[in-house]
KOLKOLTI-990910 format. One line per 10 residues: number of its first residue (from 1); their letters; for each residue x, y, z of C-alpha. Coordinates in Angstrom, 1 decimal. Layout:
N
NUM> a> X/Y/Z  ...
# end
This chain:
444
1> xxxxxxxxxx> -4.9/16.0/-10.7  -1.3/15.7/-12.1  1.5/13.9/-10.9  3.4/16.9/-10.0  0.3/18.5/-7.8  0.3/14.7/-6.2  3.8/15.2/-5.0  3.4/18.2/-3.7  0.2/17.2/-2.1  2.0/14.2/-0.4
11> xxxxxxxxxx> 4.9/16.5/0.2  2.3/18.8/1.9  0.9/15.9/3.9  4.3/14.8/4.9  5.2/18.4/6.2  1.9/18.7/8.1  2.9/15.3/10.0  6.3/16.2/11.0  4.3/19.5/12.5  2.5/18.2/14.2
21> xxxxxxxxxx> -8.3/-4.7/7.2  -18.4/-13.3/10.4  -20.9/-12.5/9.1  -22.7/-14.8/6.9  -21.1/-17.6/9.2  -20.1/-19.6/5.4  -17.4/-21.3/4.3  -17.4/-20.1/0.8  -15.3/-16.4/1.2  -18.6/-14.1/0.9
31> xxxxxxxxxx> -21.7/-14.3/1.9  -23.6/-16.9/0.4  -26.9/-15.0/0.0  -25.5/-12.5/-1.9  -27.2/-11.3/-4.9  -25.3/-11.4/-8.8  -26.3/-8.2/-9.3  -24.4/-5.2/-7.5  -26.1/-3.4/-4.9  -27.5/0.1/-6.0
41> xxxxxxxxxx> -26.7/3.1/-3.8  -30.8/3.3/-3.3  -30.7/0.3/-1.0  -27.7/1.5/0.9  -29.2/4.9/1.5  -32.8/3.8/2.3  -32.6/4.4/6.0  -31.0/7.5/5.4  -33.5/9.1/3.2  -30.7/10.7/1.2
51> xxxxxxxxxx> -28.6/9.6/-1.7  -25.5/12.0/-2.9  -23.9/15.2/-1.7  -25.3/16.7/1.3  -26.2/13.9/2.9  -26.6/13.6/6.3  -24.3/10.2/7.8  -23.0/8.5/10.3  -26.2/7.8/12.6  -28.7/8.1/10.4
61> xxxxxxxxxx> -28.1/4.8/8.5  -28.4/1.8/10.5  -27.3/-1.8/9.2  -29.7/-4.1/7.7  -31.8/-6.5/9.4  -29.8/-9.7/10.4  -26.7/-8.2/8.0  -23.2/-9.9/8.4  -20.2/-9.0/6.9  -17.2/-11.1/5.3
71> xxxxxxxxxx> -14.2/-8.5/5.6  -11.2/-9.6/3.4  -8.0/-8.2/5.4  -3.8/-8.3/5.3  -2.2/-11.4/7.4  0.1/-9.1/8.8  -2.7/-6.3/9.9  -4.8/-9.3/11.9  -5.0/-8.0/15.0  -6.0/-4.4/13.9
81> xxxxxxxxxx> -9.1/-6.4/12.1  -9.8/-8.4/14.7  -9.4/-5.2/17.4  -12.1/-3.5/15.1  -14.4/-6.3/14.3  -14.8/-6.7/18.0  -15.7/-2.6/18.7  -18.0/-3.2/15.8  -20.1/-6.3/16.4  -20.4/-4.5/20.0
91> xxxxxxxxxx> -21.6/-1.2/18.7  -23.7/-2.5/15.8  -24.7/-6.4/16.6  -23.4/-7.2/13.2  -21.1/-10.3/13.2  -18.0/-10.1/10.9  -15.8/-12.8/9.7  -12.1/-11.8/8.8  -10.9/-13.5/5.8  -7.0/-13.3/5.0
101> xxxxxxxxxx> -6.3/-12.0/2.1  -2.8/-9.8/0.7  -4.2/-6.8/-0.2  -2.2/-6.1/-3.7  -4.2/-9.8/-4.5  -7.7/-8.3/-3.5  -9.3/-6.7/-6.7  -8.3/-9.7/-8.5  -10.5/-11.8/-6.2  -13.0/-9.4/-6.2
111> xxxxxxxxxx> -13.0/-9.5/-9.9  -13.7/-13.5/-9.9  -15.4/-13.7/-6.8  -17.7/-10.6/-6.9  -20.2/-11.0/-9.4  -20.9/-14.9/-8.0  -21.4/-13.4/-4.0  -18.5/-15.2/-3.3  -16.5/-12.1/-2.4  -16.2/-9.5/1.2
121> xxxxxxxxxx> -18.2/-7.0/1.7  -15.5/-4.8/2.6  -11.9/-4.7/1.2  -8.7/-3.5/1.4  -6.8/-1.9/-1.8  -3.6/-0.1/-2.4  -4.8/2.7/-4.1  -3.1/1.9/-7.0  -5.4/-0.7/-7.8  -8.8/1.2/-7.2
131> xxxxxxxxxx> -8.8/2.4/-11.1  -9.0/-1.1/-12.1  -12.0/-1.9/-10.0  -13.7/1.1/-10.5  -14.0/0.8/-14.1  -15.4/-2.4/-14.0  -18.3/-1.3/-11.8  -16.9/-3.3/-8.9  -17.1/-0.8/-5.8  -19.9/1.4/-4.3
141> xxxxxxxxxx> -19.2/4.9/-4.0  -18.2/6.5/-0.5  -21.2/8.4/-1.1  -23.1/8.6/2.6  -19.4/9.2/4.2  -18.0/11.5/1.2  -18.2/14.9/3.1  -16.9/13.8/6.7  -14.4/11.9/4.7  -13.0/14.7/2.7
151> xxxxxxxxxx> -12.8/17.0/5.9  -11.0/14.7/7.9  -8.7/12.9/5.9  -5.3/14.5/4.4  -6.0/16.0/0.6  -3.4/13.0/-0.8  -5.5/10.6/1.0  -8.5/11.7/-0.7  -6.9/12.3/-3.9  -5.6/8.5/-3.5
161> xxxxxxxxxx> -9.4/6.8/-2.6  -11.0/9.0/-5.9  -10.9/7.6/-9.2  -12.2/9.5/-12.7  -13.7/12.4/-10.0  -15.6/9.8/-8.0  -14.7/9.2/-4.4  -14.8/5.2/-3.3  -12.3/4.6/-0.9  -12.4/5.1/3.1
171> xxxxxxxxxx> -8.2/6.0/3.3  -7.1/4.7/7.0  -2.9/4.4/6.5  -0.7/6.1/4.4  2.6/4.4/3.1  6.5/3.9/1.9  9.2/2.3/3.1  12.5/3.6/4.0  16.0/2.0/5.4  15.1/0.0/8.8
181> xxxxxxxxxx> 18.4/-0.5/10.7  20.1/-2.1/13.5  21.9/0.6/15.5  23.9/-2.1/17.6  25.7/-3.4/13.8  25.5/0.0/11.7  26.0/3.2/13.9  24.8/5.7/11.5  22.5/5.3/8.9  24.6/5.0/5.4
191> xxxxxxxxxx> 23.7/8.3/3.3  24.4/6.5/0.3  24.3/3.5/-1.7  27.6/3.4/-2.2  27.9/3.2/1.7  25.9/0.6/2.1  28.5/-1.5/0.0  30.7/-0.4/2.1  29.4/-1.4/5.0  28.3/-4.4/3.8
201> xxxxxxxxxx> 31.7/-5.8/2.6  32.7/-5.8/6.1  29.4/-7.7/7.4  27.8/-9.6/4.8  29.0/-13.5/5.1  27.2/-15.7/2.7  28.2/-19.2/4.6  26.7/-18.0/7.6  23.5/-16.8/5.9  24.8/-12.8/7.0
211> xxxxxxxxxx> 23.7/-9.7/4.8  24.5/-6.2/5.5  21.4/-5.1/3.6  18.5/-7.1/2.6  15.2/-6.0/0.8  12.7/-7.6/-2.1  15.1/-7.1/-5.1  12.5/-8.6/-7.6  9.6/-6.5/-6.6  9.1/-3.5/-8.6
221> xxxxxxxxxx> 7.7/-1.7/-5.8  10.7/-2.0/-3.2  12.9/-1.2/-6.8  11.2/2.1/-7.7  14.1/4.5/-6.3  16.5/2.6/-9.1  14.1/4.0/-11.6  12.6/7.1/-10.8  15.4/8.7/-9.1  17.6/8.8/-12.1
231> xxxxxxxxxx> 15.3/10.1/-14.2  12.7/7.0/-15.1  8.8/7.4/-14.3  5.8/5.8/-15.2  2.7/6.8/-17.4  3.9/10.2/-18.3  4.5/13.4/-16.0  0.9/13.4/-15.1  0.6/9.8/-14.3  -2.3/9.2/-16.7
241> xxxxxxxxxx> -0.3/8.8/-20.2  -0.5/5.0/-20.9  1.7/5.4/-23.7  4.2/7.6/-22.4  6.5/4.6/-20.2  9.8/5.8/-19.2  10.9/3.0/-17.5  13.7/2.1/-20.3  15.2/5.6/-20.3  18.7/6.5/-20.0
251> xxxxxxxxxx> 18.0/7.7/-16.7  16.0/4.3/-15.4  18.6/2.3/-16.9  21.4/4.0/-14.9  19.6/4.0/-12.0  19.5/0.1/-13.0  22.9/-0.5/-13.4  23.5/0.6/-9.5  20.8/-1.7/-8.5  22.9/-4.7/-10.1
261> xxxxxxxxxx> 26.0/-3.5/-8.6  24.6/-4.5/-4.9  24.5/-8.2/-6.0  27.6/-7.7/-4.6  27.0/-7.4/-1.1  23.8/-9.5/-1.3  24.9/-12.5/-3.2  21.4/-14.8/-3.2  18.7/-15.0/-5.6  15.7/-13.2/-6.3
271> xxxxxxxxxx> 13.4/-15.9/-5.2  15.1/-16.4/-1.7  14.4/-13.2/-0.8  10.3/-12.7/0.9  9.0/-11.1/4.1  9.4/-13.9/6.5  12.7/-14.7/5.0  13.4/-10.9/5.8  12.0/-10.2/8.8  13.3/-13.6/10.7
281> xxxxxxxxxx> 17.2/-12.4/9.4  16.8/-8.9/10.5  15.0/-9.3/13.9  18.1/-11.8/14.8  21.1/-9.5/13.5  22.0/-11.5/10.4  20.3/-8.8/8.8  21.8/-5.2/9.3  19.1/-3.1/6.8  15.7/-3.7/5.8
291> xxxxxxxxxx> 14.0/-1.5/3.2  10.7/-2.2/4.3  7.2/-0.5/4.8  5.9/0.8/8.2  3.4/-2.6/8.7  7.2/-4.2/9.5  7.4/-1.6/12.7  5.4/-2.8/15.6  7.4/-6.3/14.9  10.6/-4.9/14.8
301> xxxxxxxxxx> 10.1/-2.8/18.3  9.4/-5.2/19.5  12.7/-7.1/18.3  15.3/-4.4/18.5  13.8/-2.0/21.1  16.1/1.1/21.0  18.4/-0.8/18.8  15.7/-0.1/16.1  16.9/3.0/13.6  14.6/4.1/10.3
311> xxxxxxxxxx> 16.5/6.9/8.1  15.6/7.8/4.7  16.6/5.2/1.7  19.9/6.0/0.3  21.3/8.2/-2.3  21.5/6.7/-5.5  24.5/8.6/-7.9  24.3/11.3/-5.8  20.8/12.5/-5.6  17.4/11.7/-3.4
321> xxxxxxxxxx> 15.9/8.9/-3.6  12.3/8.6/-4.9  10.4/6.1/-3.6  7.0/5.0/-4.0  3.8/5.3/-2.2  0.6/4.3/-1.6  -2.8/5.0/0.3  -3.7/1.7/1.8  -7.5/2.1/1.6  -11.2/0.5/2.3
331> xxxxxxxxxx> -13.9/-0.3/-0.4  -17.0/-1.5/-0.1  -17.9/-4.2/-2.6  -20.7/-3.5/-5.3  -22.4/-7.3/-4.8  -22.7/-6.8/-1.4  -26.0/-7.6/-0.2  -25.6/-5.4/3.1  -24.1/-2.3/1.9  -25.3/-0.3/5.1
341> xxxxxxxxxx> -23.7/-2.6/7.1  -20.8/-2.0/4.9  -20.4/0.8/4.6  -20.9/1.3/8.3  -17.7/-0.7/8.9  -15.8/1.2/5.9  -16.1/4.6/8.1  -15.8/2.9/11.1  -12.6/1.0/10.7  -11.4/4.0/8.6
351> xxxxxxxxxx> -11.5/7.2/11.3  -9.5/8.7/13.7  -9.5/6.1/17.0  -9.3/3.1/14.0  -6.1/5.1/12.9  -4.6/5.7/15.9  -5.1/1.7/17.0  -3.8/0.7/13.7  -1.0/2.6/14.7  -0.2/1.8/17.7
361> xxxxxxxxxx> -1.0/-2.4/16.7  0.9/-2.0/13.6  3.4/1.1/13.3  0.9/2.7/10.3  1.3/6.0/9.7  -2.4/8.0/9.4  -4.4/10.1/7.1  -6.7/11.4/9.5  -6.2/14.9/10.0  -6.4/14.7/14.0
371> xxxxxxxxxx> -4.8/11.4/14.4  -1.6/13.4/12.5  -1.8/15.6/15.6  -2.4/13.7/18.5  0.4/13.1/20.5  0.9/9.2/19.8  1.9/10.0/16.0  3.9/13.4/16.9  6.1/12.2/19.9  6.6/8.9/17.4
381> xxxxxxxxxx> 10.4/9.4/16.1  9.3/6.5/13.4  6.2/8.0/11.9  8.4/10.9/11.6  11.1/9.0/10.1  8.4/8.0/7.2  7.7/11.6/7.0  11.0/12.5/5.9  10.8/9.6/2.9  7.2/10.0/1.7
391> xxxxxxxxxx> 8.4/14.3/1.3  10.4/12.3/-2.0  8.3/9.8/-2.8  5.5/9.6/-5.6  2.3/8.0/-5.7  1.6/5.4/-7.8  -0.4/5.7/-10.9  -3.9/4.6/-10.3  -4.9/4.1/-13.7  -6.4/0.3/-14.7
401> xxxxxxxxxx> -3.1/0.1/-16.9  -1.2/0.1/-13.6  -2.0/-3.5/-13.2  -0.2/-4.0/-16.7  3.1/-3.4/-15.2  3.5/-5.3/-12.2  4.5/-8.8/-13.7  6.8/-7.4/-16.5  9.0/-5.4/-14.4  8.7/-8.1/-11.8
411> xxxxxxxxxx> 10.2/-10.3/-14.5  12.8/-8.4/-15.6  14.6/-7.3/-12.4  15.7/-11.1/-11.1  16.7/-11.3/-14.3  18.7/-8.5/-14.3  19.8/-9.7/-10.8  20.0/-13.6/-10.8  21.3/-13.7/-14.4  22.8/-10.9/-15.0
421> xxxxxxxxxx> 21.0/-9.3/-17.6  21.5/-6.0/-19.0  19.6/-3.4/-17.9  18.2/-2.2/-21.3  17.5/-5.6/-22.6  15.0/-6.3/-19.8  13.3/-3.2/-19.0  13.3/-2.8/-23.5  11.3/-6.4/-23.2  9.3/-5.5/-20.1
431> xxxxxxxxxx> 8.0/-1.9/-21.7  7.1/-3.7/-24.9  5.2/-6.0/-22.3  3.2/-3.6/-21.0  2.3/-1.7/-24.3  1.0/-5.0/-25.7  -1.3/-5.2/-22.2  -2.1/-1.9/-22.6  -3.4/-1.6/-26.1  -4.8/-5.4/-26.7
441> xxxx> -5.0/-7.0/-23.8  -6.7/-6.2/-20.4  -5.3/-5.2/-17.3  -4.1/-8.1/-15.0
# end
């Protein structure tokens, strides 16, 4: 699957929309029985009789005798975990213990933590980082749920939970962020980037800690559009070229060269700038924009009420902006020593009514084919507002090199935008980063 068929499937996705994150009761992080060696798919079909395609699911596998499940999930998606854990332990009689954990940090930990039994039994990955753990033999296949997965999910969903041909993931939210704002400071949503700095010379105020637009200017995800839209990419048009990095192009360095130019209207450092930091401003009005992800929604209802306006990110020079994103989705670790249980909870916490509470808890916008319809997500103006970003927006690489770019680029934009670095310098240094990673070192 190229790049190019990716965009169009979560073009495709987006179009069909706008139609329509216990148990073993330790104190270690896993479950301290758990086994070194990872569970074979033998044991997590043996009360359903089948292994592979064609299976029969859902009912026919039942969790195993006393199982309890450590489930690793986002701070900010707590209540949707506990909400499910509850529906779960009452359906099933398996106990589950909800272990915080950011979910960009989580195949790292599973990576330490797995092989030892220390890890959950069921985690939650941006698909961007499912290559990495697949490759090292870290997940189980979404083998029992495949079929019913692949019907009900959209086809970017599913493209986003595969890896090398192999489904693993259960997706339950799709995501990218787009321009949050205040209708009681900014009346119309700027069109441009250039507007923004417009608008923000007329609001931002330093000495009263007062920004006209605020989002994480040293993370490379939030920074994408100041690459890709100007002509910069990553990996090679088909996403899977680890040698083919254009993110020190003429056209990412342009794109670049705007990005510094909002220092302007947003005069702090990198490093003061994180979510809380953020969200605190911007639900109290010293913040007029947010470029944010839909997890920020429910929060920010609640703050703004109808003051509360999501529009598309910005031009930048004149043309679209691209923006990343991401299928936020469940795994089921290999170690685990329940993996019925597991994956029990993987489809549970992954289908339709899961997606529609997550919504309606959180603000996340679905992959389930019949959540996309029901009424909650169509009559949502916000969902809809998400739609109209993720049709430009591009899914993130999930080759195991992807995790090779994070902490260079992260590295180079505050220096490009606390110390004024140029452009070329930092992104040069950052690719050369990378293709060391790539070709000597492993992926972090």
């Amino acid at each position: 699957m190229n790049l190019k068929k990716l965009m169009v499937l979560t073009a495709s996705f987006s179009m069909a929309m706008s139609i329509t994150a216990c148990g073993s009761n330790n104190n270690n992080g896993g479950n301290a029985a758990a086994t070194n060696a990872p569970a074979g798919n033998a044991v997590a079909t043996d009360n359903a009789g089948t292994n592979g395609e064609n299976t029969p699911a859902t009912d026919e596998i039942v969790p195993e005798e006393g199982a309890s499940l450590v489930i690793w999930e986002s701070k900010e998606e707590r209540a949707f975990a506990e909400e499910i854990a509850k529906q779960f332990t009452a359906q099933y009689n398996v106990p589950i213990k909800i272990e915080e954990v950011a979910p960009p940090d989580q195949v790292g930990k599973l990576t330490q933590d797995g092989p030892s039994g220390l890890a959950a039994d069921v985690i939650l990955i941006p698909h961007d980082n499912l290559g990495k753990a697949a490759s090292a033999s870290l997940l189980l296949p979404n083998d029992i749920f495949g079929e019913q997965t692949k019907a009900e999910n959209t086809e970017a969903s599913i493209v986003g939970s595969s890896y090398d041909g192999e489904l693993y993931g259960y997706p339950r939210a799709a995501e990218t962020y787009a321009l949050f704002y205040n209708k009681s400071l900014v009346k119309e949503a700027p069109k441009s980037f250039d507007d923004v700095i417009a608008f923000s010379k007329t609001f931002t105020d330093k000495a009263k800690n007062r920004y006209g637009i605020m989002w994480e200017v040293g993370n490379m995800y939030f920074n994408y559009p100041f690459i890709a839209t100007t002509g910069g990419y990553l990996f090679g048009k088909d996403g899977t070229d680890k040698d083919d990095i254009g993110l020190n192009n003429e056209g990412a360095i342009k794109g670049l060269t705007e990005f510094a130019k909002l220092k302007e209207v947003l005069p702090i450092k990198s490093g003061d700038i994180n979510p809380d930091i953020k969200r605190s401003l911007f639900n109290t009005g010293d913040v007029a924009m947010d470029i944010t992800g839909p997890w920020e929604l429910a929060g920010y209802k609640e703050a703004l009420g109808d003051n509360l306006g999501i529009a598309p990110v910005p031009t930048i020079d004149g043309k679209t902006s691209i923006t990343f994103s991401g299928i936020k989705i469940f795994a089921v670790n290999a170690y685990t020593q329940y993996p019925n249980a597991a994956k029990l909870y993987a489809r549970f916490a992954s289908g339709k009514d899961a997606q529609l509470t997550l919504n309606k808890l959180i603000g996340s916008v679905p992959t389930n084919n019949e959540a996309l319809q029901d009424p909650q997500i169509t009559g949502d103006p916000y969902v809809s507002a998400f739609a109209e970003q993720a049709k430009n927006s591009q899914p993130m690489p999930s080759i195991p090199e992807m995790g090779n770019v994070w902490s260079p680029v992260n590295a180079a934009l505050p220096e490009i935008w606390d110390n004024n670095a140029d452009p070329k310098a930092a992104m040069d240094k950052a690719v050369e980063q990378i293709k060391d990673l790539n070709n000597g070192a492993s992926a972090q």
